[in-house]
Biopython code that builds the backbone (N, CA, C, O; Angstrom):
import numpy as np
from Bio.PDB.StructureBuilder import StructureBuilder

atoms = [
    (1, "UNK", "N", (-109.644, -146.535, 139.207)),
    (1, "UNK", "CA", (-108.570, -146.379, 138.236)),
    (1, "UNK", "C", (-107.259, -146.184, 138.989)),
    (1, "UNK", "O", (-107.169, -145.292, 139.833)),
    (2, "UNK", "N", (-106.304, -146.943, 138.726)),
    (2, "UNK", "CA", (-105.300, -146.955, 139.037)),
    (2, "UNK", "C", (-103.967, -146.255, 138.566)),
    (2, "UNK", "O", (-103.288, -146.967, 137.826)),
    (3, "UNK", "N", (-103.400, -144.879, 138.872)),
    (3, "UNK", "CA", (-102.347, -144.623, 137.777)),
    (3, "UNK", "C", (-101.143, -144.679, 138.336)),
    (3, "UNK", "O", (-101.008, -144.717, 139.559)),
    (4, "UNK", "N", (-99.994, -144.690, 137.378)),
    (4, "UNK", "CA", (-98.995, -144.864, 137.828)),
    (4, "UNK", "C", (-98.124, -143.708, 137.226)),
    (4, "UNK", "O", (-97.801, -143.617, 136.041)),
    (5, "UNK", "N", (-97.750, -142.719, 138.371)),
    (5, "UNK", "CA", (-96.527, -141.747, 137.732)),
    (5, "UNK", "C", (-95.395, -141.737, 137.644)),
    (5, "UNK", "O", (-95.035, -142.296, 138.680)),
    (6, "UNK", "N", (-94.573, -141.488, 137.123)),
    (6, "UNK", "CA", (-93.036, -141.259, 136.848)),
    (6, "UNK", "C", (-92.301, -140.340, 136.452)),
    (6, "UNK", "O", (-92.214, -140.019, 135.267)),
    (7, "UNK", "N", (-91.714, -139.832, 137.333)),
    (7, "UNK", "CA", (-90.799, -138.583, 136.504)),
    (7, "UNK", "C", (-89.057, -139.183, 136.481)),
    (7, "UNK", "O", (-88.164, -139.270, 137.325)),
    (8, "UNK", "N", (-89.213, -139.551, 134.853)),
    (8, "UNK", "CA", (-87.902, -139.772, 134.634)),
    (8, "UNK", "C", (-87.026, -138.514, 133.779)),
    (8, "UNK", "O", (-87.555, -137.569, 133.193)),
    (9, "UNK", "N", (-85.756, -138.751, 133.872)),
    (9, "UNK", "CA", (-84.576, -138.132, 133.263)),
    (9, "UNK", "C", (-83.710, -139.178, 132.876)),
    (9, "UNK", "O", (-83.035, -140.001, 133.494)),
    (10, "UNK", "N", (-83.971, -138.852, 131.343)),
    (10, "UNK", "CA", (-83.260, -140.027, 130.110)),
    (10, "UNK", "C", (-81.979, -138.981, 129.751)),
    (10, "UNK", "O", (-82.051, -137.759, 129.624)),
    (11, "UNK", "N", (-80.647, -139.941, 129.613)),
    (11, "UNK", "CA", (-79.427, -139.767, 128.897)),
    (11, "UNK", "C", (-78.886, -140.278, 128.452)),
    (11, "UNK", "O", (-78.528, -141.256, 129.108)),
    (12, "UNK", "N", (-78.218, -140.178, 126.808)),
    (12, "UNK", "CA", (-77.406, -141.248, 126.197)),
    (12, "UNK", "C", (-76.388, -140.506, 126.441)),
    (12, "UNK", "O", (-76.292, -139.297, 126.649)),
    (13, "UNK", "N", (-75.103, -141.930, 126.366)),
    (13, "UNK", "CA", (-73.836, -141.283, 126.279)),
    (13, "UNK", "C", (-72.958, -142.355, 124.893)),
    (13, "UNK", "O", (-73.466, -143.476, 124.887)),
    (14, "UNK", "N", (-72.350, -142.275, 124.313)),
    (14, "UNK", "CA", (-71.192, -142.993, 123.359)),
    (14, "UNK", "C", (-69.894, -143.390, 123.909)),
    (14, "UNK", "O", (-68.984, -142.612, 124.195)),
    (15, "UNK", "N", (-69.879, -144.861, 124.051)),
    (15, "UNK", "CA", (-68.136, -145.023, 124.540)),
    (15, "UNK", "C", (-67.456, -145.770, 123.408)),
    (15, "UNK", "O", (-68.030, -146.270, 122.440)),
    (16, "UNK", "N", (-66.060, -145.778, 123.681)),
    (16, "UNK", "CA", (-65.600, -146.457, 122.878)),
    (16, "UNK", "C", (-64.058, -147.055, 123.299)),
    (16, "UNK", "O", (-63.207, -146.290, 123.754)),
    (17, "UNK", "N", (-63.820, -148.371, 123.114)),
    (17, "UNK", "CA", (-62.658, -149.188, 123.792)),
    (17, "UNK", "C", (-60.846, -148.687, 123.323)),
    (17, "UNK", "O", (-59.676, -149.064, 123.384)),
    (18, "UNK", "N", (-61.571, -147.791, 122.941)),
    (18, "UNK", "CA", (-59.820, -147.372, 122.730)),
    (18, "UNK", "C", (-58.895, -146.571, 123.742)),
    (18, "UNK", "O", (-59.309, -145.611, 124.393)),
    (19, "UNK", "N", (-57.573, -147.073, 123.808)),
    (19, "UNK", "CA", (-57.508, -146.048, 125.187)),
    (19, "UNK", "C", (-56.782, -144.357, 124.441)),
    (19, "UNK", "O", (-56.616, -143.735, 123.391)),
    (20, "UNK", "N", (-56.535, -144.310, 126.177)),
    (20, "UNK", "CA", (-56.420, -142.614, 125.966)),
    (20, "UNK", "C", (-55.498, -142.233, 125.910)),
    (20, "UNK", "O", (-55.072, -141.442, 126.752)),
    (21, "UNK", "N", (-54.625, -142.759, 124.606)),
    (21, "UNK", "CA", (-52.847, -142.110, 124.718)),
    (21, "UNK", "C", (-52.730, -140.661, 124.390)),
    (21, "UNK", "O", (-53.296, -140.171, 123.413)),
    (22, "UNK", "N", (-51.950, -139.946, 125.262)),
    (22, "UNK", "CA", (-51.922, -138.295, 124.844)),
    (22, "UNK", "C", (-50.387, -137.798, 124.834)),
    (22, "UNK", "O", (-49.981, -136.746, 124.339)),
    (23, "UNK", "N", (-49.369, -139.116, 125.707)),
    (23, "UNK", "CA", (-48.199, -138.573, 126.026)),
    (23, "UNK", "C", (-47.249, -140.133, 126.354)),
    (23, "UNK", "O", (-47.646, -141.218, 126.778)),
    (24, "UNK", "N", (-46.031, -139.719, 125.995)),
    (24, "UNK", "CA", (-45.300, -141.554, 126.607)),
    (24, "UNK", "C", (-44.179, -140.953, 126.802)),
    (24, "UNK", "O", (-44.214, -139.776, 126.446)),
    (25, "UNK", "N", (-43.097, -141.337, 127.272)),
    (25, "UNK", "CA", (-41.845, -141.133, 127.541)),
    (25, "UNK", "C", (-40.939, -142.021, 126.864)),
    (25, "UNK", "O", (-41.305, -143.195, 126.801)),
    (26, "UNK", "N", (-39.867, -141.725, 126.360)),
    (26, "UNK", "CA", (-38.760, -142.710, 125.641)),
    (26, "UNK", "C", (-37.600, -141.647, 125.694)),
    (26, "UNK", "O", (-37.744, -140.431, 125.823)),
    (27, "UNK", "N", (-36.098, -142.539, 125.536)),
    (27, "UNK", "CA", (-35.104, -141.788, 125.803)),
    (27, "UNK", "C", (-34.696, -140.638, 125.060)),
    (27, "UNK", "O", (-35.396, -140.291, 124.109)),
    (28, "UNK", "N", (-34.022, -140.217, 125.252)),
    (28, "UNK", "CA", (-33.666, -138.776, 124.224)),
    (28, "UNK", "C", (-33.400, -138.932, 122.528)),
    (28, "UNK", "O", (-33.140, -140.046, 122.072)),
    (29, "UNK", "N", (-33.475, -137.886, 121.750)),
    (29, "UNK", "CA", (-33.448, -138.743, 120.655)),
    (29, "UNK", "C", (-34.086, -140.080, 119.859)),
    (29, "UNK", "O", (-33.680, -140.411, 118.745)),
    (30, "UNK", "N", (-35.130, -140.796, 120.575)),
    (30, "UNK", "CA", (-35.530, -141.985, 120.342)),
    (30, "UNK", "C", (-37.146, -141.718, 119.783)),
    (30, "UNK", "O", (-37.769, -141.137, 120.671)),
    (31, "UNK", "N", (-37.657, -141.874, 119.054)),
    (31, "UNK", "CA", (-38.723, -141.712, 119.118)),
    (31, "UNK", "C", (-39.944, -142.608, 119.411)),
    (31, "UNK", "O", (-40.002, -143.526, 118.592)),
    (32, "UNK", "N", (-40.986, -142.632, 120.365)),
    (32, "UNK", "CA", (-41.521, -143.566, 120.904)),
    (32, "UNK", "C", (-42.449, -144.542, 120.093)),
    (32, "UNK", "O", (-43.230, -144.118, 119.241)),
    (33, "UNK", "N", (-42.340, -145.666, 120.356)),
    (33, "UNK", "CA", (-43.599, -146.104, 119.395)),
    (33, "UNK", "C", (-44.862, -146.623, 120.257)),
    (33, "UNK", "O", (-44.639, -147.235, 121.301)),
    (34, "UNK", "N", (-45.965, -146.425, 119.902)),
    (34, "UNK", "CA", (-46.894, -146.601, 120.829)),
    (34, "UNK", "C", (-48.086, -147.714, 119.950)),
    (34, "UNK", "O", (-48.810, -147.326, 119.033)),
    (35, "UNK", "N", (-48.054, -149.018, 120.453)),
    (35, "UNK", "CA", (-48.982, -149.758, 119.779)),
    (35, "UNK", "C", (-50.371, -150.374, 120.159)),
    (35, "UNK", "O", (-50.511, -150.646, 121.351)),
    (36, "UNK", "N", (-51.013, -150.533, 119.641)),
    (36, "UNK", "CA", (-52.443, -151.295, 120.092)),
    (36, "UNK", "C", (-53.320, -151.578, 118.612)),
    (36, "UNK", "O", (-53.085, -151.072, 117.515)),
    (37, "UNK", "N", (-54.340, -152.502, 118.953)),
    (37, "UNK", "CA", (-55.179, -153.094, 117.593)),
    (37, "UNK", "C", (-56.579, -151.730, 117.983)),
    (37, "UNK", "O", (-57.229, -151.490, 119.000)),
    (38, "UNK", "N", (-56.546, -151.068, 116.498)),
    (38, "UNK", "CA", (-57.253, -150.388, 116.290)),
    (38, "UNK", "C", (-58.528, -150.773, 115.606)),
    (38, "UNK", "O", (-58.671, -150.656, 114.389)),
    (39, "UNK", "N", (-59.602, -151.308, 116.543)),
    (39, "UNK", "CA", (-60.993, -151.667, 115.408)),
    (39, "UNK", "C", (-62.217, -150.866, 115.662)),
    (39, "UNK", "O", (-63.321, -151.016, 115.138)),
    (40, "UNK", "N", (-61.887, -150.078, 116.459)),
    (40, "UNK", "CA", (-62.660, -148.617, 116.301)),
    (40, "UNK", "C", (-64.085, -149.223, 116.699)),
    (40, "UNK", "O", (-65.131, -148.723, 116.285)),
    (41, "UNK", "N", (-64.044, -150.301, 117.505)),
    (41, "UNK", "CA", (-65.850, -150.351, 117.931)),
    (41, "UNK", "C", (-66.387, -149.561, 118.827)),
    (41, "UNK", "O", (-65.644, -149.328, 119.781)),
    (42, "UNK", "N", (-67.521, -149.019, 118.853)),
    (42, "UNK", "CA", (-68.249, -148.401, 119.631)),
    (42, "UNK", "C", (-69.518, -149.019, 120.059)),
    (42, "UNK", "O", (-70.084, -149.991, 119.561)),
    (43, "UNK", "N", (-69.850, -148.337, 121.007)),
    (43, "UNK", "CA", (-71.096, -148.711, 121.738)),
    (43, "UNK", "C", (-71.600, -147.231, 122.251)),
    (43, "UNK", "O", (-70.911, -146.210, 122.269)),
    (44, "UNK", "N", (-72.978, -147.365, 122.667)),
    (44, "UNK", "CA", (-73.548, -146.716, 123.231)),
    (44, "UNK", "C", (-74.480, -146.977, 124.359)),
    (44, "UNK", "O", (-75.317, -147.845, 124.111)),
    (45, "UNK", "N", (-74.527, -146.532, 125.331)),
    (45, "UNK", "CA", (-75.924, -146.254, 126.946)),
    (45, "UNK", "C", (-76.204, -145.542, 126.838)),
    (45, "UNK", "O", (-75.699, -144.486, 126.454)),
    (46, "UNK", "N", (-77.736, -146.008, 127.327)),
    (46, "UNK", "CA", (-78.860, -144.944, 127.879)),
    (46, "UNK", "C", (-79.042, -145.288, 129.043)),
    (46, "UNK", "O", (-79.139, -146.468, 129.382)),
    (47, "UNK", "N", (-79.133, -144.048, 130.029)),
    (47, "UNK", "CA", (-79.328, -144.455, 131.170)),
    (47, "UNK", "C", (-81.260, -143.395, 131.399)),
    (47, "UNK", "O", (-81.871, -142.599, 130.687)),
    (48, "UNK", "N", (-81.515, -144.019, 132.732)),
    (48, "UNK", "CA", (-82.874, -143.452, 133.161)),
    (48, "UNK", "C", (-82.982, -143.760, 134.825)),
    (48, "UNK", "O", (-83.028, -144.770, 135.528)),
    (49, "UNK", "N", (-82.996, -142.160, 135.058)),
    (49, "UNK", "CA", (-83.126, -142.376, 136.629)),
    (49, "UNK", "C", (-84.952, -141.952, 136.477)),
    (49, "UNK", "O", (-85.392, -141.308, 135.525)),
    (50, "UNK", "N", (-85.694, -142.405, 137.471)),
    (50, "UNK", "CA", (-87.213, -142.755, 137.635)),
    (50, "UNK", "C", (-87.333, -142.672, 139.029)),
    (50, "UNK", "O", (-86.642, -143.265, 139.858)),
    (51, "UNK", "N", (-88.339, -141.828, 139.248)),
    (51, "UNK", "CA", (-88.449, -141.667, 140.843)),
    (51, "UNK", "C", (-90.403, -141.700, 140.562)),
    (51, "UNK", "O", (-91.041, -141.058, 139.729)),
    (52, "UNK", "N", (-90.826, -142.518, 141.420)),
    (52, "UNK", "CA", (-92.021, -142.678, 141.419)),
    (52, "UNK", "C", (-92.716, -141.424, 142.103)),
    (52, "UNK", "O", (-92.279, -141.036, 143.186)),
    (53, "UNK", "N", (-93.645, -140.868, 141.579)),
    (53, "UNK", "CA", (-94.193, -139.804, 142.667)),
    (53, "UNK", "C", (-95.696, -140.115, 143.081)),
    (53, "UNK", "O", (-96.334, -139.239, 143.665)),
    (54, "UNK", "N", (-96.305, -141.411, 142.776)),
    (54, "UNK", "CA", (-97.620, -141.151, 143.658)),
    (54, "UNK", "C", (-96.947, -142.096, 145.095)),
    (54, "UNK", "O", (-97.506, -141.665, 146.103)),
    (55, "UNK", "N", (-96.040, -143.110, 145.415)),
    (55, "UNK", "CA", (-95.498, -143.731, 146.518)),
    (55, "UNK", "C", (-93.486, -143.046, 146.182)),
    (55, "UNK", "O", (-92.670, -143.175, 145.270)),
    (56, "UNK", "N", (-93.515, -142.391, 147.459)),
    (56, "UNK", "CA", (-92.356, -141.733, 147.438)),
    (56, "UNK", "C", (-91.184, -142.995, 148.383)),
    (56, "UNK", "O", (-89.979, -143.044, 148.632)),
    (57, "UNK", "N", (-92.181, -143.706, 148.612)),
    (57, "UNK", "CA", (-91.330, -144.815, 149.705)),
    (57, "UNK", "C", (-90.777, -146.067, 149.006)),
    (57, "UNK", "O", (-90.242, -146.941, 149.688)),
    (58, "UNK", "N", (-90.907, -146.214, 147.390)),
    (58, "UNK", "CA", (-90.493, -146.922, 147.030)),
    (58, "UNK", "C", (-88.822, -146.488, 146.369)),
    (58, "UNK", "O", (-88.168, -147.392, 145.849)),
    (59, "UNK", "N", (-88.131, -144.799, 146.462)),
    (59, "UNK", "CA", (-87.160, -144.707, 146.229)),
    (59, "UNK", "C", (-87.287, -144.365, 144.817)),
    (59, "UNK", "O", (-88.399, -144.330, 144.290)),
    (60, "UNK", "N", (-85.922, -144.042, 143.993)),
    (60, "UNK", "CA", (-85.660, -143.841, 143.102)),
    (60, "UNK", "C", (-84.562, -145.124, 142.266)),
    (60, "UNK", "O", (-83.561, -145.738, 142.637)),
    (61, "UNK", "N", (-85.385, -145.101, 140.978)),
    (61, "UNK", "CA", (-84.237, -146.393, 140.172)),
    (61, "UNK", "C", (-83.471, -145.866, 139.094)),
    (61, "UNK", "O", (-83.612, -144.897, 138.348)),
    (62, "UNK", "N", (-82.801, -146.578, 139.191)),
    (62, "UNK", "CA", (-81.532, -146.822, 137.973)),
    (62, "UNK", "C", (-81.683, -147.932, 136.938)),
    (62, "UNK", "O", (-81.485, -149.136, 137.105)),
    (63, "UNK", "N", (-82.096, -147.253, 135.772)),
    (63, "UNK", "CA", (-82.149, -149.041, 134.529)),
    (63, "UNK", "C", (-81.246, -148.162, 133.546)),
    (63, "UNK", "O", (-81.385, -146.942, 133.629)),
    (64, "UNK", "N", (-80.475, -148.596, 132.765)),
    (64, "UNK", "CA", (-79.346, -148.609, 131.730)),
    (64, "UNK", "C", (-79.512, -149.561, 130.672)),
    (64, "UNK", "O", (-79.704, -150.730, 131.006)),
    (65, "UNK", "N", (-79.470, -149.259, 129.415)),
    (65, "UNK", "CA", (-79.039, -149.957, 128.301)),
    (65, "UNK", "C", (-78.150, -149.796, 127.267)),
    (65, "UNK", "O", (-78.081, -148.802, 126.545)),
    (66, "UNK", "N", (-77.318, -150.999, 127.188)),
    (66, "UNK", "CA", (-76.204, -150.904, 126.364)),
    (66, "UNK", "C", (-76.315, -151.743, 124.620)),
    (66, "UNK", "O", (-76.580, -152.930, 124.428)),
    (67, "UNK", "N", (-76.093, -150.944, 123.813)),
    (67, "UNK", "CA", (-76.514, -150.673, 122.388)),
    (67, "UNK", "C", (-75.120, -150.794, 121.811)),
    (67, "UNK", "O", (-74.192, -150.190, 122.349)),
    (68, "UNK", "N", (-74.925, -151.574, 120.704)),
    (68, "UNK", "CA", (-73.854, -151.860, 119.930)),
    (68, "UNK", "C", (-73.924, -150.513, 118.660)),
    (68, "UNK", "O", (-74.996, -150.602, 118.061)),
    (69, "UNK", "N", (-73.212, -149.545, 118.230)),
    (69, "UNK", "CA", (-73.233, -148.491, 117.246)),
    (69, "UNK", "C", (-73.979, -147.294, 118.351)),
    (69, "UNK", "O", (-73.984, -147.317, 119.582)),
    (70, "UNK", "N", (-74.612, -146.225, 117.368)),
    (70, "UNK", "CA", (-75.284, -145.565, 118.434)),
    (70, "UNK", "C", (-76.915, -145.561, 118.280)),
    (70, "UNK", "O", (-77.489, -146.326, 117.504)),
    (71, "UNK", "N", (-77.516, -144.721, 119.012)),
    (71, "UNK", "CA", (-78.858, -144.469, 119.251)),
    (71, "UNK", "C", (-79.066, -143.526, 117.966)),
    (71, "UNK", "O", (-78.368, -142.728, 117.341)),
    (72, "UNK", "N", (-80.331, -144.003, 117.889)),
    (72, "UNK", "CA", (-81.817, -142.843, 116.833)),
    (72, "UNK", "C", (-82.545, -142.731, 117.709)),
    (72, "UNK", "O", (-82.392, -143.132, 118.863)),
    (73, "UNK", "N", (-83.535, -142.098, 117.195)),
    (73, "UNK", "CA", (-84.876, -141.589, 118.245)),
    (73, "UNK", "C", (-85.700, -142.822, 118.929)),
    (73, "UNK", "O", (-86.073, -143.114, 120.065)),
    (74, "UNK", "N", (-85.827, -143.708, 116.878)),
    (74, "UNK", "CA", (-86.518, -145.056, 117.349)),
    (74, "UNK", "C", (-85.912, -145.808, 118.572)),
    (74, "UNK", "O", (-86.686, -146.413, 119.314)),
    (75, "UNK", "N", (-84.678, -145.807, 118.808)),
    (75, "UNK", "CA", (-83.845, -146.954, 119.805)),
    (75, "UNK", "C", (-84.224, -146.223, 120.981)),
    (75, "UNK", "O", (-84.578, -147.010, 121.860)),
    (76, "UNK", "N", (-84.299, -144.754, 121.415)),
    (76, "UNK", "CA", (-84.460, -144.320, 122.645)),
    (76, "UNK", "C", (-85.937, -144.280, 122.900)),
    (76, "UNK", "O", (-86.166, -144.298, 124.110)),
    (77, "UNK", "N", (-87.141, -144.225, 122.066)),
    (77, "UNK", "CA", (-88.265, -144.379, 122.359)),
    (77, "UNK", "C", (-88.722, -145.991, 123.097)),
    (77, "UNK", "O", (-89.517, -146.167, 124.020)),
    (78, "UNK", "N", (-87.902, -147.063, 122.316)),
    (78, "UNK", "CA", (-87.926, -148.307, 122.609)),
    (78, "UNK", "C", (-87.418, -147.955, 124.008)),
    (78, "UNK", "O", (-88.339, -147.841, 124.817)),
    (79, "UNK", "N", (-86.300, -147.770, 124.461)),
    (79, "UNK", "CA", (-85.454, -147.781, 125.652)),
    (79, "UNK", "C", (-86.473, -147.331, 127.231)),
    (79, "UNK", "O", (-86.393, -147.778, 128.375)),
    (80, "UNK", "N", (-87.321, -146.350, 126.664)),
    (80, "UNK", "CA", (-88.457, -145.698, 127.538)),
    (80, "UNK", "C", (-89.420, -146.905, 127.281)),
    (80, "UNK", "O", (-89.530, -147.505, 128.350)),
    (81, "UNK", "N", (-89.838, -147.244, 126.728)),
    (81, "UNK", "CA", (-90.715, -148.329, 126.651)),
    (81, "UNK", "C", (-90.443, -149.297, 127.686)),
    (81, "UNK", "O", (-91.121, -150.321, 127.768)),
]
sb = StructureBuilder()
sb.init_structure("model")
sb.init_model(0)
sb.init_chain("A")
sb.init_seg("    ")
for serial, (resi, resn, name, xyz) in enumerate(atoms, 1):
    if name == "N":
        sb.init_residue(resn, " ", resi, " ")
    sb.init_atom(name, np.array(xyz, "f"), 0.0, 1.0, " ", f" {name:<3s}", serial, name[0])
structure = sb.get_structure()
């Protein structure tokens, strides 16, 4: 019998393409206008670092998946799959 172990550590995170205005400069008296197209999409990753422990010589991996909206349980059970 052959087994194969893994000790992974799963994390989602949420991004989203909007940027990060907090501050702008314009002349005195003027008030600034600050523009961009607002369509509010998001995405989400899961990442999984995996380190094999019955062969320690094969290193540790990195696999990531990127998900349009966010994660449920079902999407992260798939993701481990």
């Amino acid at each position: 019998m052959n087994t194969c172990a893994w000790i992974v550590f799963l994390d989602e995170s949420g991004v989203s393409p909007l940027p990060q205005i907090r501050r702008t400069y314009a002349p005195r008296g003027r008030t600034p206008l600050l523009r961009h197209r607002l369509n509010w999409k998001r995405a989400s990753m899961a990442g999984a670092l995996g380190y094999h422990a019955t062969d320690p010589g094969r290193g540790a991996r990195l696999c990531f998946h990127l998900k349009p909206g966010s994660y449920d349980t079902t999407a992260l059970i798939a993701v481990l799959e």
